[in-house]
N, C-alpha and C positions, 0 to 999 in steps of 0.2 A: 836749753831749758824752755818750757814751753810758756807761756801768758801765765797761764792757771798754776805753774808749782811742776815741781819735776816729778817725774814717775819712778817710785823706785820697787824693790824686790827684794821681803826682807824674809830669811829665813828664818824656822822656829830652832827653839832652842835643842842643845845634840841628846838625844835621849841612850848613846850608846852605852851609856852605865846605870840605864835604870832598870828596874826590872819588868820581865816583859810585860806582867800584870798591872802595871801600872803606867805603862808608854800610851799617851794620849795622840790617836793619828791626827797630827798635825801639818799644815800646807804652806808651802810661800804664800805670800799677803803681800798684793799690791797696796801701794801707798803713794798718794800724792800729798808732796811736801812741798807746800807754800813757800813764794819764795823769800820772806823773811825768816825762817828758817833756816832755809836751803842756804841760804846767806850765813847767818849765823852759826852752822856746821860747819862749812867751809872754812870761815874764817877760825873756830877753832881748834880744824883739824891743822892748817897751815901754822899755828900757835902753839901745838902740840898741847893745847888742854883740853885734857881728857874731864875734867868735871866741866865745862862749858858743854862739852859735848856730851856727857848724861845729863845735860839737865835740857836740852834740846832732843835727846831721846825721851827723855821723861813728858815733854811735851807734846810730842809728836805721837805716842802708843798709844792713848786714851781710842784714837781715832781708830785703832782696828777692835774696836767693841768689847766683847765679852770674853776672848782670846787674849788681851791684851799682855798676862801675865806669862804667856808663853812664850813671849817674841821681849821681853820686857830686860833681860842678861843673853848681852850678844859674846862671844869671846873673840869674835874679830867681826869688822865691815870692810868690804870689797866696794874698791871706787871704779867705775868703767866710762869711757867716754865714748 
C-alpha cells in the first residue's frame, strides 16, 4: 500500500443485457482509496459483512464524479496482490 491510499481498478457495471440504444461507453476508473478505508474494507471483507462493505463503497464512489452511478452496483470485486 502506498503512503497516500491504495490504487485500485474498478470496472463499470455489465451492460450485456441492455439494449444497445441505451449502453452507455463506459471505462475502468482508477481510484485511490485512502487508507482508512482500505482498512475498513479489508476488515469487512475478512468479516464477511457485506453491508459494512457497501457502505464503504457507498463512500468511496462519490470520488469518481459524475460517473459515479455507473460503477455504484458491482456484482463481484477482485482482490490482487
Amino acid at each position: 500500500m502506498a503512503r497516500g491510499g491504495t490504487r485500485i481498478e474498478i470496472n463499470p457495471v455489465d451492460q450485456t443485457h441492455v439494449e444497445a440504444r441505451h449502453q452507455r461507453d463506459l471505462n475502468t476508473r482508477p481510484l485511490t482509496v485512502r487508507p482508512r478505508y482500505w482498512d475498513a474494507a479489508v476488515d469487512a471483507w475478512l468479516a464477511d459483512d457485506a453491508e459494512a462493505l457497501d457502505r464503504v463503497w457507498d463512500d468511496l464512489i462519490p470520488d469518481l464524479g459524475s460517473d459515479y452511478d455507473a460503477y455504484s452496483n458491482v456484482s463481484s470485486v477482485g482482490w490482487a496482490a
